[in-house]
C-alpha positions as CSV (number, residue, x, y, z in Angstrom):
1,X,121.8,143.1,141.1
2,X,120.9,143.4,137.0
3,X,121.0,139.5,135.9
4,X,123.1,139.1,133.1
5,X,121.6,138.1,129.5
6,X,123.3,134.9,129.7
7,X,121.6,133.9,133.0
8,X,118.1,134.9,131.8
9,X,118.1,132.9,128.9
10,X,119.5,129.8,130.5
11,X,115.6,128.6,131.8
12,X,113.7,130.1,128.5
13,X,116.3,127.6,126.4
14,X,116.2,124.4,128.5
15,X,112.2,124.8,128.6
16,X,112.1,125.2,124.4
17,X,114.8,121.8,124.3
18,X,112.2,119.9,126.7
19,X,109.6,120.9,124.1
20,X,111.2,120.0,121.2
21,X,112.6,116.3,122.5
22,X,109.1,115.8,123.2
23,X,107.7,116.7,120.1
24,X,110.7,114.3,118.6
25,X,110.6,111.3,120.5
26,X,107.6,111.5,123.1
27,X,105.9,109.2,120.4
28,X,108.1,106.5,121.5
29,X,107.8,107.3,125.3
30,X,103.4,107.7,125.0
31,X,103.6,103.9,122.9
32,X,105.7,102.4,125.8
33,X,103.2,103.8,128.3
34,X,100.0,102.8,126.5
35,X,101.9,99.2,126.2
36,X,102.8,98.6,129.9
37,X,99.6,100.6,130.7
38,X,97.1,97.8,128.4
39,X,99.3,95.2,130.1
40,X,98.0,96.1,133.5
41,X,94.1,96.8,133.2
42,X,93.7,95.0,129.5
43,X,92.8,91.4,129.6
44,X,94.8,89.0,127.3
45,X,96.0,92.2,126.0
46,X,99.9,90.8,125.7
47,X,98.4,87.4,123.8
48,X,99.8,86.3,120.1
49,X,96.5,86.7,119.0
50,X,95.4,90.1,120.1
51,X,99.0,91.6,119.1
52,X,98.7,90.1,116.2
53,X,94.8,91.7,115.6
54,X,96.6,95.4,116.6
55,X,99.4,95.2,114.2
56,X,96.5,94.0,111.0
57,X,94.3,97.1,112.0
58,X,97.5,99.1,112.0
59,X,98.8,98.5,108.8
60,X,96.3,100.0,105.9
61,X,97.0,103.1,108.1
62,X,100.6,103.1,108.4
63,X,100.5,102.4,104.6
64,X,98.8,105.3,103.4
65,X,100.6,107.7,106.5
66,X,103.9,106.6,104.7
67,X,102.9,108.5,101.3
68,X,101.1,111.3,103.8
69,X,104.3,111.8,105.4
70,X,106.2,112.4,102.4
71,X,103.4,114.8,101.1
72,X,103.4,117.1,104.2
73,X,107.4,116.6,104.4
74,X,106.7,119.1,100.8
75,X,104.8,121.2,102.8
76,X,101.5,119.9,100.7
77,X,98.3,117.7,102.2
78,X,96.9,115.2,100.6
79,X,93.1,114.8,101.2
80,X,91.8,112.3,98.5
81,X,93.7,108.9,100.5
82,X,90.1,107.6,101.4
83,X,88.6,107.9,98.5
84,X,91.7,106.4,96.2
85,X,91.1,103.5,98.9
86,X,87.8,103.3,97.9
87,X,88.2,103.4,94.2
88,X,91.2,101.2,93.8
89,X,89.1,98.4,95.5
90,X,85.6,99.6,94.0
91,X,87.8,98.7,90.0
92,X,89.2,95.6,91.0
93,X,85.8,93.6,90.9
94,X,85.7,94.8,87.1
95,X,88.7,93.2,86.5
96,X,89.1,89.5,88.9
97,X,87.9,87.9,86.2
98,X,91.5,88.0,84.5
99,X,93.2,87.1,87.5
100,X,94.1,88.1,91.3
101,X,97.0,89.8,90.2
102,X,95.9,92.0,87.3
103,X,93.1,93.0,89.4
104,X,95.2,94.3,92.1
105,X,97.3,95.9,89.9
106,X,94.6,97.9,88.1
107,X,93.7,99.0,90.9
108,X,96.7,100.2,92.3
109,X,97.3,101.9,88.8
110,X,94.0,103.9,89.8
111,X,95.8,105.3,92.8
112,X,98.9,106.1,91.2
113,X,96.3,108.0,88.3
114,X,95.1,109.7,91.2
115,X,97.8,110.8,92.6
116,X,99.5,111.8,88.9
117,X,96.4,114.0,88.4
118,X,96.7,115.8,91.6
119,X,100.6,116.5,91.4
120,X,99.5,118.2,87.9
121,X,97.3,120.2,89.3
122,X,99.5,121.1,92.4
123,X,102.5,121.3,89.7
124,X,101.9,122.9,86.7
125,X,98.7,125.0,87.5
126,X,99.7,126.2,90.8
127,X,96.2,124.8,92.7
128,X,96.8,124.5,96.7
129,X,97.1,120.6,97.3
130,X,94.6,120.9,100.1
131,X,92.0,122.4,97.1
132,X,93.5,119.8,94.6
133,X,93.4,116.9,96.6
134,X,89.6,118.0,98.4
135,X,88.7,117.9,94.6
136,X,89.9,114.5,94.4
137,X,88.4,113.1,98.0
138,X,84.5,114.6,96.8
139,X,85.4,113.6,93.1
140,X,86.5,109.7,93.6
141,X,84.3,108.8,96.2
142,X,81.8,109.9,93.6
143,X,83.7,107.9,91.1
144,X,84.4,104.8,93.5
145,X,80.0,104.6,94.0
146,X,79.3,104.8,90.1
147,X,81.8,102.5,89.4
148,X,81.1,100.1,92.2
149,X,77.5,100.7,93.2
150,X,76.5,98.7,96.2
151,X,78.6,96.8,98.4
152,X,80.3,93.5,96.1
153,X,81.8,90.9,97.5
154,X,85.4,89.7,96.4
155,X,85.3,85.9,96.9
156,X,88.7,85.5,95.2
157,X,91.0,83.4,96.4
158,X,94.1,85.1,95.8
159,X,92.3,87.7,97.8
160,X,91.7,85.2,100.4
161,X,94.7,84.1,101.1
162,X,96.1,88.0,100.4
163,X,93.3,89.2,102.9
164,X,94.0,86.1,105.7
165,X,97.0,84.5,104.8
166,X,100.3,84.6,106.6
167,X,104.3,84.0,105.8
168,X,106.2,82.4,109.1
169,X,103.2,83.3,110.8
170,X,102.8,87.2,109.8
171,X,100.3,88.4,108.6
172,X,100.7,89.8,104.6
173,X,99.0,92.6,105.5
174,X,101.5,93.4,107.8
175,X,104.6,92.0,106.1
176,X,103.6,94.1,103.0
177,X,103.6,96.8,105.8
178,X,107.1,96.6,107.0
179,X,108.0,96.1,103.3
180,X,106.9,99.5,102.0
181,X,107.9,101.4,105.2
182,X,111.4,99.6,104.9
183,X,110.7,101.0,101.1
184,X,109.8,104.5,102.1
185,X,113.0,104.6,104.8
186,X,115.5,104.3,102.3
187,X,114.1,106.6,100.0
188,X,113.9,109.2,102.4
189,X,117.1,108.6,104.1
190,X,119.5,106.8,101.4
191,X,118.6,108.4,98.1
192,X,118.4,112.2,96.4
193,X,114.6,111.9,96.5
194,X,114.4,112.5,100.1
195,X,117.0,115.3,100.0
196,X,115.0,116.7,97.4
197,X,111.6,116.6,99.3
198,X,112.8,118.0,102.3
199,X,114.4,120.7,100.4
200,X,111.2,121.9,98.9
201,X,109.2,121.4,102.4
202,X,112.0,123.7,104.0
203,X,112.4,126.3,101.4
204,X,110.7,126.1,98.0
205,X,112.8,129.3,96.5
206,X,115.7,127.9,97.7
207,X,115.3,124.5,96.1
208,X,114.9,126.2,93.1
209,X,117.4,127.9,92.6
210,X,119.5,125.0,94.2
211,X,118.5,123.1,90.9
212,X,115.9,120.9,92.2
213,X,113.4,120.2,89.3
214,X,110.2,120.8,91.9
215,X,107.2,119.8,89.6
216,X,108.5,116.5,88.6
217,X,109.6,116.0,92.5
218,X,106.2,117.2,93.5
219,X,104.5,115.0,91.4
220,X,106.3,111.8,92.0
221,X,105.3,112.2,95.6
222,X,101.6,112.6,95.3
223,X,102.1,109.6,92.6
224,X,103.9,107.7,95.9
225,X,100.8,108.6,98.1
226,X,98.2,107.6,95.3
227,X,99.8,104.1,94.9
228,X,100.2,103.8,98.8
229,X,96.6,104.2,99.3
230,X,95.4,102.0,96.7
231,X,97.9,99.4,98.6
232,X,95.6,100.0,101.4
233,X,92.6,99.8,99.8
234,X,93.2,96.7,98.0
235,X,94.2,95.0,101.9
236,X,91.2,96.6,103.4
237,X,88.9,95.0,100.7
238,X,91.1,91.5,100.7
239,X,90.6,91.2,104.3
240,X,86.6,91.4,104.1
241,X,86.3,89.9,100.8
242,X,84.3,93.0,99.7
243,X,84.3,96.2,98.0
244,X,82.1,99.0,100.0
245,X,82.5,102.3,98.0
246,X,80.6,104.2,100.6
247,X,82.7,103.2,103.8
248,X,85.7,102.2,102.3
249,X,88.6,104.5,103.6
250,X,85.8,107.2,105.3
251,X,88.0,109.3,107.2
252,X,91.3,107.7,106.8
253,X,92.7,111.2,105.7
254,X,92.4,112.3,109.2
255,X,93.9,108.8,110.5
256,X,96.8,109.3,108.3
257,X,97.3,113.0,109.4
258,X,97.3,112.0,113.0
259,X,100.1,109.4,112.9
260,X,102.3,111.4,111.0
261,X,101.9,114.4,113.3
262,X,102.2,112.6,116.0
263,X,105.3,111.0,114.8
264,X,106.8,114.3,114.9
265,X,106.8,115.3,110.8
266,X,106.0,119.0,110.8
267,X,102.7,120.4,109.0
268,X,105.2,123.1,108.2
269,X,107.6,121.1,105.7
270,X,111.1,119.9,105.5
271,X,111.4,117.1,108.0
272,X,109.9,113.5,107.0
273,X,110.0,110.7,110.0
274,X,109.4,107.4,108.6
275,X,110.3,105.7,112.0
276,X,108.1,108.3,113.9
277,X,104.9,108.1,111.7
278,X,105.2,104.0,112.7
279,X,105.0,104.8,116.3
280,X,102.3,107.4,115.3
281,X,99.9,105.1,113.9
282,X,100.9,102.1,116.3
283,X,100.0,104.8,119.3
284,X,96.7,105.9,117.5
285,X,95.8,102.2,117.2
286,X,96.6,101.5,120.6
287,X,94.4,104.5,121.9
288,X,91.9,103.5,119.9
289,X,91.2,99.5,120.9
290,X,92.0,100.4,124.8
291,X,89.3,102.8,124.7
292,X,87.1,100.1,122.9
293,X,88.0,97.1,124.7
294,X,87.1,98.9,128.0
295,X,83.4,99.9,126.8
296,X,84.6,103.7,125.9
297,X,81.5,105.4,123.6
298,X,83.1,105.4,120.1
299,X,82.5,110.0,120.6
300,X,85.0,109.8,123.6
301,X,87.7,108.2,121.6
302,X,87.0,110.8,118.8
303,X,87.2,113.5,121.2
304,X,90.6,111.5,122.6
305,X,92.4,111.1,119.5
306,X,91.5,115.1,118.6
307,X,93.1,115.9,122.0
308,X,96.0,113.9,121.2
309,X,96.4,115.5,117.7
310,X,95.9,119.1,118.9
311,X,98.8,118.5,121.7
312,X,101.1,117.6,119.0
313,X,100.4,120.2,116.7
314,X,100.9,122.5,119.7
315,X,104.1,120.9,120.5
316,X,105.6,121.5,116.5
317,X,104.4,125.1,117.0
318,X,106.7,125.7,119.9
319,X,109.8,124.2,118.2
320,X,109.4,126.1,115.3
321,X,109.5,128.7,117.6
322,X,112.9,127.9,119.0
């Protein structure tokens, strides 16, 4: 007997739904896992103080994966986070000398330059953000070494207490964390800015001629992820009480990209998950310090965290499939 359309497509559909809930929400189930998992073979694993160590090494990457996430949710990349993390805390040893506070503003200002620059150039003069922003990365780590030479320590103590200090026992690294992704939430879900970016992720034309003003949208999001990264960088350097230009941020690109993959936001545009890119770079963290605190060779958590990211990526290839 001849099986009916209906019946043949019954298995195909239910196979592409598995695929896509995973892709959504298998961030959540793989964080649980790694949890309960670290809580068996991890010693002291579930203390205050080694939760507590997690969630600091978390936050400069959740930070600058919030302002990632809103740049792929455009269908862009931004490339240049490491190096704005570098050069926001390679200024602000030019400027302590007038206070904590106008230093870390200046440089924060420098990521939010950086970012202005490359939304121009991705904007107005039609450059592809991975050229703009690859520009950027090779240019401002340049600019972060002239600027701040060799390694300079930050003994500030507004840094100090910015880098170590705690509110109700968090950390403010963390608290400034939770903050901006609270921040980055309800612009994405409660104003016309997130419509907007989603919009131009999903279709550009259509956005257009739906009235969106694209350049000035796609600006003020690589502005967003300039200012997020010199947030990082400014934590990073505050927590070591020095400015490295060379190391500072290496790589951090790549960190970024992972979590917000993993947290289900499509390379492809139009869908930005604030919640998911949390779980993202909790999870990357997680795979990360299990691998160290069990003696893993640093190349085997490399190789890991690429077999993580590729699996993910495979995953938002078959939804967009269905």
């Amino acid at each position: 007997m001849k099986a009916s359309p209906t019946t043949a497509s019954v298995p195909v559909k239910r196979s592409m739904s598995v695929r896509a809930w995973i892709a959504n929400y298998g961030v959540y189930v793989a964080l649980a896992l790694m949890v309960v998992i670290n809580a068996i073979i991890t010693p002291h694993f579930l203390t205050v103080a080694n939760l507590r160590l997690q969630l600091i090494q978390t936050a400069p990457v959740l930070i600058v994966a919030l302002g990632m996430a809103m740049v792929i949710g455009t269908k862009g990349i931004d490339l240049s986070v490491g190096s704005v993390m570098a050069l926001s805390a390679a200024i602000m040893p030019l400027y302590i000398g007038y206070g904590t506070v106008p230093a870390i503003l200046v440089g924060i200002a420098a990521g939010g330059l950086s970012g202005l620059m490359i939304g121009a150039l991705v904007s107005y003069f039609g450059i592809q953000p991975i050229v703009a922003t690859l520009a950027v990365l090779i240019g401002g780590r340049g600019l972060a070494n002239v600027i701040g030479g060799e390694i300079k320590n930050l003994s500030d103590p507004g840094l100090a207490v910015l880098g170590s200090g705690s509110l109700l026992g968090i950390p403010y690294s963390v608290l400034s964390a939770v903050i901006l992704v609270l921040v980055a939430a309800f612009l994405m879900r409660r104003t016309t800015f997130g419509i907007m970016v989603e919009a131009i992720g999903g279709n550009k034309k259509a956005a257009e001629l739906a009235g969106i003003r694209i350049k000035s949208v796609l600006v003020s999001v690589y502005v967003l992820s300039g200012l997020l990264a010199a947030c990082a960088g400014v934590l990073v350097a505050a927590r070591s009480s020095a400015s490295d230009p060379r190391t500072l941020g290496l790589l951090m690109e790549l960190s970024a990209i992972a979590a917000v993959v993993i947290g289900g936001t499509s390379l492809a545009g139009g869908k930005v998950r604030i919640l998911g890119t949390v779980g993202g770079a909790l999870l990357m963290q997680l795979i990360v310090s299990t691998l160290v605190s069990h003696n893993i060779p640093d190349s085997v958590s490399q190789m890991v965290q690429a077999i993580v990211i590729v699996v993910a990526v495979a995953l938002q290839v078959g939804r967009r499939k269905t």
